[in-house]
ZAVOLUM-777729 format. One record per residue (C-alpha): x, y, z. Coordinates in steps of 0.2 Angstrom, whole numbers, plus 5000, padded with zeros to 4 digits. Example, Ala and Ser with C-alpha at 12.3 -4.5 7.8 and 13.67 -1.06 7.14 Angstrom:
BEGIN
506249785039 506849955036 
***
This chain:
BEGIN
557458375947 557158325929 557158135927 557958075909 557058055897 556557835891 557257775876 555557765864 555557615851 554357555838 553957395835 554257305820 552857295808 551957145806 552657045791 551557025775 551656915759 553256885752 552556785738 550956825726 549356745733 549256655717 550956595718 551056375721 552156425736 551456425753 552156555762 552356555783 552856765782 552556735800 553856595802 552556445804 553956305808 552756205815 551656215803 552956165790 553456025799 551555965797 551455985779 553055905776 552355755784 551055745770 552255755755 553655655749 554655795743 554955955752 555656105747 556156225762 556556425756 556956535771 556956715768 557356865775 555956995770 557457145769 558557035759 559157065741 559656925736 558056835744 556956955731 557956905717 557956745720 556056735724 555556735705 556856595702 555756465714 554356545708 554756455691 555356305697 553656275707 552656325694 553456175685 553356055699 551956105708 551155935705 552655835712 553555935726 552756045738 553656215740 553656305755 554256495759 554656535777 554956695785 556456645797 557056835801 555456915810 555756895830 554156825834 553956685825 554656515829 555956495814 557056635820 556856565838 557456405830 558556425818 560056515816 560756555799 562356655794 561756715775 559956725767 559156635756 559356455761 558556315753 558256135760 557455985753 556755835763 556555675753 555255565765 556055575781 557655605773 558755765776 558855925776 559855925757 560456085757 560356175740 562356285739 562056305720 561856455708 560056525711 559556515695 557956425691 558756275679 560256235692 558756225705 557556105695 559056015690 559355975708 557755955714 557455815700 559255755707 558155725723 556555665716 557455535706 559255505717 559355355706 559355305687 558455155684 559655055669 558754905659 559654905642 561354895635 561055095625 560655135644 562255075653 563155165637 562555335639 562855325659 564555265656 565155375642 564555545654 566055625662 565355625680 565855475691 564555365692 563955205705 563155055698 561954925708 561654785703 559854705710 558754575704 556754635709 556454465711 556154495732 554554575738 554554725741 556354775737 557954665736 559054655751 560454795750 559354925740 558555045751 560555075757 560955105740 559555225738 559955295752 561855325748 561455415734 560355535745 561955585756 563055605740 561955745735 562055795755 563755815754 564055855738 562756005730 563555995714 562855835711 564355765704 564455575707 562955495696 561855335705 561255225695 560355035698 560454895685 558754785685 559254675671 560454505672 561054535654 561554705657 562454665674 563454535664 563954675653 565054725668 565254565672 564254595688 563554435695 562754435713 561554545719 561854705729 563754705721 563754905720 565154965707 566155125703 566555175685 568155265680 568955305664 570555335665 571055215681 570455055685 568655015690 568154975707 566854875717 566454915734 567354795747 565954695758 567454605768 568254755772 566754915776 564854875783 563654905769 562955075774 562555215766 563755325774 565255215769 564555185752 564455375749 566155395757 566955225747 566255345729 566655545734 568455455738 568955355723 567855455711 568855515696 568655705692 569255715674 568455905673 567856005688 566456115687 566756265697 565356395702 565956535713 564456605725 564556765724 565356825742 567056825749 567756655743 569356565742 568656445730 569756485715 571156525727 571356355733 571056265714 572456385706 573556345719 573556165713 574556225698 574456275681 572356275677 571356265661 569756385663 568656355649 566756445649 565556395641 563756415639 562856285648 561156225652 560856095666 559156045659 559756025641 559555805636 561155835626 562855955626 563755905613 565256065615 565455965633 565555785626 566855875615 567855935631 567455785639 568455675625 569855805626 569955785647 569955585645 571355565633 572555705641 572155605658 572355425649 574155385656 574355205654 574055175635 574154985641 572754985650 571454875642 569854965640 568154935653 567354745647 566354765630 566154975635 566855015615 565554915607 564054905618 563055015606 563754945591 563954775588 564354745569 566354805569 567354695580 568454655567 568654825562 568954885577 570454765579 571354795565 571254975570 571854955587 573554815579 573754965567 573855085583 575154975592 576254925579 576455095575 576855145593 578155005592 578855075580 579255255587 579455165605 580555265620 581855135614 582255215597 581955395603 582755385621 582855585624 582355725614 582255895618 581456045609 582256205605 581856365599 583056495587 582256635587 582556745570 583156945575 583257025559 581657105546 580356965545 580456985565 578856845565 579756675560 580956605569 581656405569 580956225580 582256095582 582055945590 583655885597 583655685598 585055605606 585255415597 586455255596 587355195585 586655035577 587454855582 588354945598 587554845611 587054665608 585154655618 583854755616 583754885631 582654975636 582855155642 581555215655 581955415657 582955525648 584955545651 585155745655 587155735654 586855655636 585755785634 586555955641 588155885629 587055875617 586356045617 588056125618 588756035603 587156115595 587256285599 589156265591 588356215577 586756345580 587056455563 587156325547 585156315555 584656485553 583656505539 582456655535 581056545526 581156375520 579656245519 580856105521 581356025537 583456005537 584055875551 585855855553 586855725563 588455745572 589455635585 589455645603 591055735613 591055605625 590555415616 591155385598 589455255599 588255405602 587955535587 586555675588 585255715579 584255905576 582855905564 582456115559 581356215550 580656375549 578756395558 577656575555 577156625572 575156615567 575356435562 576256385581 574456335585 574556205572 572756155572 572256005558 571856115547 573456175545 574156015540 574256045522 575756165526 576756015530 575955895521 577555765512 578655865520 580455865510 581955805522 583455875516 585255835526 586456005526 588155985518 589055975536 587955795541 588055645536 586355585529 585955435541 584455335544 583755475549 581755485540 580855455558 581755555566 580255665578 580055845576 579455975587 577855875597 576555955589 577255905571 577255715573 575955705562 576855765547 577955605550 576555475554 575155525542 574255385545 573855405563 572655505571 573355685579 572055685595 572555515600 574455495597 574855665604 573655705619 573455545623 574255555642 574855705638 574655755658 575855595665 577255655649 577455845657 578055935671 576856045667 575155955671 573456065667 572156055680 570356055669 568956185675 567456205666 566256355673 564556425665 564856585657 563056625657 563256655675 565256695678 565756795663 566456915671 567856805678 568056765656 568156955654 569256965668 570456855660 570456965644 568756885634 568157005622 566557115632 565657115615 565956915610 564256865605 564556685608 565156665627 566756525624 568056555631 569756465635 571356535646 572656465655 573156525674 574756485679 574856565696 576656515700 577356575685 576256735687 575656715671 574156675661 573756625641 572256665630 571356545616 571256665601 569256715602 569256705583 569656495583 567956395589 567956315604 568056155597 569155985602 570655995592 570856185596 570956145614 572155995611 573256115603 573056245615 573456095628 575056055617 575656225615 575656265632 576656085638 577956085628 579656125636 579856305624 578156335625 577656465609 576256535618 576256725619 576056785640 574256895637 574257065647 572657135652 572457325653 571157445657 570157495643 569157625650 570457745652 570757905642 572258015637 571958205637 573758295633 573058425645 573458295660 574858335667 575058155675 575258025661 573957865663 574957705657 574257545653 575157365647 574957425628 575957605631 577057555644 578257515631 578157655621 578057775638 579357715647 580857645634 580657715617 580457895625 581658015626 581458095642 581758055660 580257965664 579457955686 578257805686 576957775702 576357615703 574557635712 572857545715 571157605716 570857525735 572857605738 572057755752 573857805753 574157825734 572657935733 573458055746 575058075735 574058125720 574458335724 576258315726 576358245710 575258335700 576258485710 577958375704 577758375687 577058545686 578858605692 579658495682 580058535663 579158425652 580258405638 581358305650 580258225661 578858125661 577758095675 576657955673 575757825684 574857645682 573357565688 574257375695 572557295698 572057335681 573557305671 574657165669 576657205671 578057105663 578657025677 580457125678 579257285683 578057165696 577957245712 577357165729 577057355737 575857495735 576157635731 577957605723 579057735713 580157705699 581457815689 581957785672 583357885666 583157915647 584857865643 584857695653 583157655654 583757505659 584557555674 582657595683 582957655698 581757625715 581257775727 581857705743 580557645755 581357725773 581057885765 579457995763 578658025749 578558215749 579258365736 580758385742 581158195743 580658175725 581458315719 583058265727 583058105721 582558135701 584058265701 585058145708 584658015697 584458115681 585358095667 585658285664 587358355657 588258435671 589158515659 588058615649 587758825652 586358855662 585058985654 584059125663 582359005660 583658875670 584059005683 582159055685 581758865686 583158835699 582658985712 580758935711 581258775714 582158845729 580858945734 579658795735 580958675743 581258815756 579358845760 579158675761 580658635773 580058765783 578158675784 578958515787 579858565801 578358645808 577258475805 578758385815 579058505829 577058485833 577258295829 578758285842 577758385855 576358275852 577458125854 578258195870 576458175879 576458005874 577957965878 577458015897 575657945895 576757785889 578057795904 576357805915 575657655907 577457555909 577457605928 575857555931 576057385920 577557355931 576957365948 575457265940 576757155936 577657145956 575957115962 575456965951 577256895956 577056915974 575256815971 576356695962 577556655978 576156645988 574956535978 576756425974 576856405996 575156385997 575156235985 576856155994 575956186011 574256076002 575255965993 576255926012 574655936019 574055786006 575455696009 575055696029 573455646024 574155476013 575055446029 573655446041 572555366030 573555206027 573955196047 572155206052 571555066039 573054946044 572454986064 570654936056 571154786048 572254716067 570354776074 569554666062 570554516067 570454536085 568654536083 568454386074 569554316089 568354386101 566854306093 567854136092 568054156109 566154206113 565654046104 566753946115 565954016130 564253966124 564953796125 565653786141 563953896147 563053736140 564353626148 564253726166 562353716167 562153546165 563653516179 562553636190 561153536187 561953366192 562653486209 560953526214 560353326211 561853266221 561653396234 559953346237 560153166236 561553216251 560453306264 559253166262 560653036268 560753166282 559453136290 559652946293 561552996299 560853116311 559852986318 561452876321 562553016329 562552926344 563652786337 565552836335 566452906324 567552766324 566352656318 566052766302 565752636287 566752616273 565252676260 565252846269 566852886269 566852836251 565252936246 566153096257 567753046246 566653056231 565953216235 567453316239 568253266222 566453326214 566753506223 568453496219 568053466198 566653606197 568053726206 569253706191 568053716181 567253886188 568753966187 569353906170 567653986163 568154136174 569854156167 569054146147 567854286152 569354386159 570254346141 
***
């Protein structure tokens, strides 16, 4: 008999170098855990890299430490290990789910794991994160420049007086240490003031007071009463009451709900910009960062953080002052008081110069010396203004006006309050100019405010335009801090701020509809994923802060002039020998509506399996059908950007346009399948054809090979569905099989089931007999108890009367002794007579009996206790 033949293996190779021989890394190819484990115990900071030998992104990233180590080499010792080969004790060890990893130890500190970009400046920037955890601050232009950074920082104050460090500091160091832990991004900033003065600064007075810094809220210090100074809760008091004024956002690379989960917190800013982590100074992101911290400066009441304005300039005190008196006078001024509710609207122009069109600002107001108190008006009144808007839009045409450089404003009484009147302040705005960017403030510079003939010219100078045009009105103060200022708690459309690198993510930019040949990678869009829709910053303005402002503006307003941007494929081709017509977002308009023929449009994917299979029977559709009435035509959905009328939630989806009523779109249905016949039935159907006129011999010709096909293909339908019902009827029987089985399955386990439900009645009776017994038997131990303690009452008793007893014999035997020897002289006398028995003896007989008598009872006494 021949035997089978043994599965033959070969070993694995022995691993080699993954590193250069001269490189400053030590590499363990052979997974030398112990021997790391040694060496880190003779460095201060250690950097772990484990590898896998096979792994690409283990290679590429290998040249990336290469330069970090090569520049501190001298500081930190970097070590490779091999974890992936099965003979070495890191892959016993450890178990990782991706490849590379990278750990840092700081002393006896950690792992740190590293979950940034591998790239060689986020790296050092990290690892210096870990050399240095904390920032040592002993001057005022110190405590300035950590302040004014727009990452949360943490503030100790500690006097080095104490040797060798002062109470509270090696917590505080070590709090920082698990911020990086827990956060890779390094985004809360640890910092230790050394100097009295500079504490005072913050009016920080004891030692070991550890402080949080915010901008926009109010500064915290961390509660001693209420959380034990640790460094878990310390790093837990700052990741919680941090303030993230801007995010950075660094996708890894894998499968990721990163972006998912930020754009579904609502409407997000994405700006890109180049950015270098070891750079001493970013000026383009101090520029963002000013934009971030007035939009988010709600509370303009707030007084500003103790001396923080002047601590690097100490000669305009007085300056600054008037400047801030100027500021809230003027805010008095235009207070919610004399503008309670304004609304902006927008009159769009429909006729030649299609690119102007007219902003209103509709303000609803009081008449002066109505009301006898001040009062103040908290929110907007919507009936006021929903009656305003419709006395308005009676009034909607004395406001048209094709292009006028003055702004007309109009008031007119209210419908329901002769106290109230209304007031609308137009003009005419390009749509270029809607950024209205400072440097277009020449346009509107002395604006002329002309009442029309139908209002009655009121006090009416201040009244507010359109948001983004207050500065024509107050030219005196400053455009980014009147109108951004808090601009986020004055909206229901609130931005969410993101800032990513586009050295390393532009293809998310390019995504979003960045130009692929911008030679300076900025970039700014907004996502609005609820809306479905997302707006682009013009490439051709510089990414600078009052751009973003307006962008901000633009997109907050209630009628918001930002144009929805589409993105199509650019790659794509047309040939006018394709039968099948490839749309994108630019020629769906001219495809679909202006033409004049019937137009069949498939909506399809490139990851759509499905929609590739249908790619024959419409290639074999549109061959059949004429083309100068038809159109088939078909559009990429991942690739292009639909109006949302056209939006479609399933793949593949087919839509018929008639060219008469391309209006009236018609959907294939979805219970029916998509074959020739189907399609064919439902475009005649649905066609917008004459019945009426004379069909021609090309007609007639069309019609019978049209029949021809539909009949050849019937007759292979019903073939495919004859064989598909045979196919089904053996399944139906392997199925009825299947159901039998499953059912007397299912009789078996509910017998099991009765029988497991008496056995546990039977044991749950058993239990209770059991109980019964139980308690019986311990109250028949407790009587047993009792009566033994009686018994050995008793015994002690007898021990008593033992004593008792022996003492009586012994007084017996002496009496009985003393009685045979007054026998003998009795004897002597027996002669004599009874008679003349003396009184003495009879008395001593007397004496005697009485004695017998007493030691009798008593016998039987004892005898009766030991029968008890």
């Amino acid at each position: 008999s021949c035997s089978r033949a043994k599965d033959v293996t070969m070993p694995a190779k022995l691993p080699v170098n993954f590193f250069p021989t001269t490189s400053p890394v030590i590499d363990l190819f052979r997974g030398q855990l112990d021997s790391a484990e040694q060496l880190r115990q003779d460095s201060e900071i250690v950097l772990y890299f484990f590898y896998a030998p096979w792994c690409g992104q283990s290679i590429a990233a290998r040249e990336e430490i290469q330069h970090v180590a090569s520049r501190l080499s001298d500081q930190v010792l970097f070590v490779a290990i091999n974890c992936w080969w099965n003979q070495g004790k890191c892959r016993k060890q450890k178990h990782f789910f991706y490849f590379p990893v990278i750990h840092l130890y700081h002393r006896s500190f950690g792992p740190i794991e590293y979950k940034g970009p591998m790239s060689a400046v986020y790296i050092e920037k990290f690892v210096r994160r870990v050399m240095t955890p904390l920032l040592y601050i002993s001057s005022r232009s110190k405590l300035l420049d950590f302040l004014s950074n727009y990452e949360p920082g943490v503030l100790g104050y500690f006097e080095f007086n104490a040797s060798p460090q002062p109470p509270g500091y090696l917590t505080f160091f070590t709090s920082a240490l698990h911020s990086l832990k827990k956060d890779y991004l390094g985004t809360v900033r640890f910092g230790v003031i050394t100097d009295r003065r500079v504490a005072e600064e913050l009016s920080l007075e004891r030692s070991g007071t550890v402080y949080l810094h915010r901008h926009a809220n109010t500064s915290l210090i961390y509660p001693k009463d209420i959380m034990n100074f640790t460094a878990e809760n310390i790093c837990k008091w700052a990741l919680e009451n941090r303030e993230m004024l801007i995010r950075w956002l660094r996708p890894h690379g894998g499968k990721s709900l990163l972006l998912n989960n930020e754009l579904k917190k609502g409407p997000a800013l994405l700006i890109f910009i180049p950015y270098n982590p070891l750079a001493e100074i970013h000026p383009l992101l101090d520029e963002i960062t000013k934009v971030a911290l007035e939009y988010h400066k709600c509370n303009k009441s707030q007084a500003p953080e103790p001396d923080l304005q002047h601590l690097g300039d100490t000669e305009s005190p007085a300056f600054d002052s008037s400047v801030t008196d100027a500021h809230l006078k003027l805010s008095e001024t235009f207070s919610i008081t004399k503008y309670p509710c304004c609304n902006t609207v927008v009159l769009p122009q429909w006729h030649s110069i299609s690119r102007t069109h007219n902003v209103c600002e509709l303000c609803v107001n009081q008449t002066l010396g109505v009301k006898p108190n001040k009062v103040h008006v908290p929110h907007c009144n919507f009936l006021e203004i929903e009656a305003a808007l419709d006395s308005f839009y009676l009034q909607e045409h004395t406001f048209f006006q094709v292009i006028s450089n003055t702004i007309e404003c109009s008031n007119f009484l209210s419908f329901y309050s002769p106290f109230s009147y209304y007031t609308a302040c137009c003009r005419t705005v390009n749509r270029h100019f809607l950024s209205f960017i400072s440097s277009e403030k020449t346009i509107f510079q002395t604006p002329k405010v002309a009442f029309s003939s139908h209002g009655k010219k009121d006090n009416t100078q201040f009244s507010i335009p359109h948001i983004e045009d207050r500065n024509c009105f107050i030219p005196d103060l400053n455009i980014s801090s009147m109108n951004i200022t808090g601009l986020s708690c004055r909206t229901n459309k609130t931005l969410n701020l993101y800032l990513l690198d586009s050295n390393l993510f532009w293809i998310y930019a390019e995504r979003l509809g960045a130009s692929r040949s911008a030679h300076l990678k900025e970039f700014a869009a907004i996502v609005d994923m609820k809306e479905e829709v997302h707006y682009v910053l013009d490439q051709n303005q510089s990414l600078v802060g009052p751009t973003l402002e307006n962008f901000i503006k633009n997109f907050s307003v209630l009628y918001s002039p930002l144009k929805r941007h589409l993105v199509d494929d650019p790659s794509v081709h047309f040939q006018e020998q394709h039968v099948i017509t490839e749309v994108t977002t630019h020629t769906f308009h001219e495809t679909v509506f202006v033409s004049q023929k019937n137009v069949l449009l498939l909506y399809y994917s490139q990851w759509c399996g499905f929609c590739a299979s249908l790619n024959h029977i419409f290639i074999q559709l549109a061959r059949l059908l004429p083309p100068d009435n038809f159109t088939v035509a078909r559009i990429d959905v991942t690739r292009n950007d639909l109006p949302w009328e056209f939006m479609t939630d399933r793949l593949p989806t087919i839509l018929f346009f008639p060219h008469q009523r391309k209006e009236h779109s018609v959907k294939f249905p979805e219970d029916f399948s998509i074959n020739l016949p189907n399609l064919l039935k439902f475009i005649l159907h649905h066609s917008s054809l004459s019945s009426s006129e004379r069909c021609t011999k090309e007609c007639r010709h069309t019609e019978s090979v049209l029949q021809q096909g539909h009949i050849s293909h019937l007759e292979r339908e019903i073939q495919k569905l004859r064989s598909e019902i045979s196919a089904l009827h053996q399944a139906h029987g392997q199925l009825e099989a299947q159901l039998s089985e499953a059912r007397r399955e299912e009789q078996r386990l509910q017998q099991q089931k009765h029988t497991l439900e008496k056995q546990h009645k039977t044991l749950q009776l058993h239990s209770e007999q059991l109980q019964a017994t139980y308690d019986q038997k311990n109250q028949e131990l407790l009587e047993m108890a009792e009566k033994l303690q009686e018994l050995a009452d008793a015994s002690e008793n007898l021990l008593k009367e033992n004593a008792l007893l022996r003492i009586l014999v012994a007084s017996r035997e002496g009496k009985l002794q003393s009685r045979d020897e007054t026998k003998e002289p009795l004897q002597s006398e027996q002669t004599l007579p009874e008679d003349n028995t003396s009184p003495s003896t009879a008395t001593a007989t007397a004496e005697e009996e009485r004695i017998d008598n007493i030691g009798t009872i008593e016998t039987e006494h004892s005898s009766g206790n030991r029968t008890q």
